[in-house]
N, C-alpha and C positions, 0 to 999 in steps of 0.2 A: 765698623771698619775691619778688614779683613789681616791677618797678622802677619808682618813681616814676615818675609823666611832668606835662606839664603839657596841660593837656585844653583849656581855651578861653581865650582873650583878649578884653577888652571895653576901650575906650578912649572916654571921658565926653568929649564938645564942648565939653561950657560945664556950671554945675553945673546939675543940677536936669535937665541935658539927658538925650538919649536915650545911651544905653552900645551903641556901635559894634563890632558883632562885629570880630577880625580874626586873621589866621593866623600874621600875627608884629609886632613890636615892637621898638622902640629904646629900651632904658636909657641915661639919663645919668649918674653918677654921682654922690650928692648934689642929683639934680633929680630922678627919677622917671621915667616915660614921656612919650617925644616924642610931643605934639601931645594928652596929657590937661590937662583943667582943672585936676588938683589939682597940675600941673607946677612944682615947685620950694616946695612946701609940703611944712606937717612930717608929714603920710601922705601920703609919694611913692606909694605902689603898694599897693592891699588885692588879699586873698587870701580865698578861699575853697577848702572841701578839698569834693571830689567825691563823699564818702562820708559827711561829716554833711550834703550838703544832701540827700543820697536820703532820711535818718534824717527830717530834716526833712519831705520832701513824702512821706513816707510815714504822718505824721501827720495829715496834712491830707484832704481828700475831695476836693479839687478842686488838683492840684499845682502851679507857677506853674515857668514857664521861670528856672536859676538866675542871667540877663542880672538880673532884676528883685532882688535881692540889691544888683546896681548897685556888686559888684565887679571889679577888673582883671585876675584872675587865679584862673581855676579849677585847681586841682591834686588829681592822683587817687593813692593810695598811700601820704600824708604826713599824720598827724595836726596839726592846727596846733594843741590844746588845749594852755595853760601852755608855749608856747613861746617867750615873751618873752626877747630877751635871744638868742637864738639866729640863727644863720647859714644862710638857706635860699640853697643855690646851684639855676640852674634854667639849663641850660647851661653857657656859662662866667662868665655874672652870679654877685654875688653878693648876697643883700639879708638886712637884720639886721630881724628880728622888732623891732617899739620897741612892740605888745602888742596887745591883744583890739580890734576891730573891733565894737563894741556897737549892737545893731539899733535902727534910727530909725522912726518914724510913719510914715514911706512907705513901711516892710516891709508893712504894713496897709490901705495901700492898691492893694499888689499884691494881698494875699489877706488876709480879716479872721483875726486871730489870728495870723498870724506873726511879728510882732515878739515876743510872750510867747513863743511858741516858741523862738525863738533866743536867748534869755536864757542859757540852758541850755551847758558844755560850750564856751564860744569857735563858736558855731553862727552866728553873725556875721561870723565869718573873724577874720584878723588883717591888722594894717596894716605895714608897711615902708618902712626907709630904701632904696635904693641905694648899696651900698658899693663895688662893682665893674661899670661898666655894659659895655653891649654889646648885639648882639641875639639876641630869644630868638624861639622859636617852638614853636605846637602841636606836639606829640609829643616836644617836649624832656626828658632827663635833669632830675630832681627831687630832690635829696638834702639832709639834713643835713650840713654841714661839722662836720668835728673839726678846732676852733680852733688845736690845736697846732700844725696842718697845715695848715692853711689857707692858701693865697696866688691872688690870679688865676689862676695861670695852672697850678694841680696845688691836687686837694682833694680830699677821702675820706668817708666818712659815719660818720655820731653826732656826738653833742653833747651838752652838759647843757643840763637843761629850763630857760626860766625859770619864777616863779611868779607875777608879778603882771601887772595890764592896765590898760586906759585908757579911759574911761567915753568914747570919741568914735565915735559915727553914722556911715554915709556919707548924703551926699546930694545 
């Protein structure tokens, strides 16, 4: 099986604003990402997996760059579906899934029909606390923590799924 990684990083100015590509990033812990809007709110950090959004623009006739999703974190290898409740380390961070990332009006006005699309499957990513921060960057290790194991500074992969999500947009 091929090894997680984390593929892009976007980091939002202000809301509503533009999502700033960048190569790496600073976790706080309990705050989220240094120098995004949604810094020290209850979605510290959303996530998007690099494999439903192809599922996605391969639906489409016309595909939209995954920046306009207007999540902070693309990840390629790691299913996020019914992940709530679970431990994504991505380097030596660690962040807790707190549930489904549910697609807002403005997926629609990236491209018509995509918010119906992403209904489907957590295709809207999921959103996260910061429970270990630090800095991450493109091409970083991407894993499941196994909880029993789990600590900063040594961690290992699997975990049990959650099952429920949270009816919150980005935007």
């Amino acid at each position: 099986m091929p090894t997680a990684r984390l593929e892009r990083i976007w980091i939002k100015r202000a809301h509503r604003g533009p999502m700033d590509p960048a190569v790496s990033a600073s976790l706080d812990t309990g705050k989220g990402i240094r120098g995004n809007a949604n810094y020290a709110g209850r979605r510290q950090v959303t996530i998007i997996s690099a494999e439903r959004w192809q599922e996605l623009m391969a639906a489409l006739a016309d595909p939209v760059d995954p920046s306009a999703r207007r999540a902070n974190l693309m990840i390629g290898g790691l299913d996020l579906e019914a992940s709530r409740g679970r431990l994504l380390l991505i380097g030596k961070c660690a962040l807790r899934i707190g549930g489904e990332t549910r697609p807002c009006e403005r997926m629609d006005d990236a491209r018509a029909g995509l918010q119906a699309l992403m209904r489907e499957r957590w295709g809207g990513g999921a959103w996260a606390t910061v429970e270990a921060g630090g800095d991450i960057a493109v091409g970083d290790v991407v894993r499941w923590a196994e909880e029993a194991a789990y600590s900063p500074s040594s961690s290992s992969s699997s975990g049990s799924a959650g099952r429920s999500s949270s009816p919150q947009g980005l935007g």
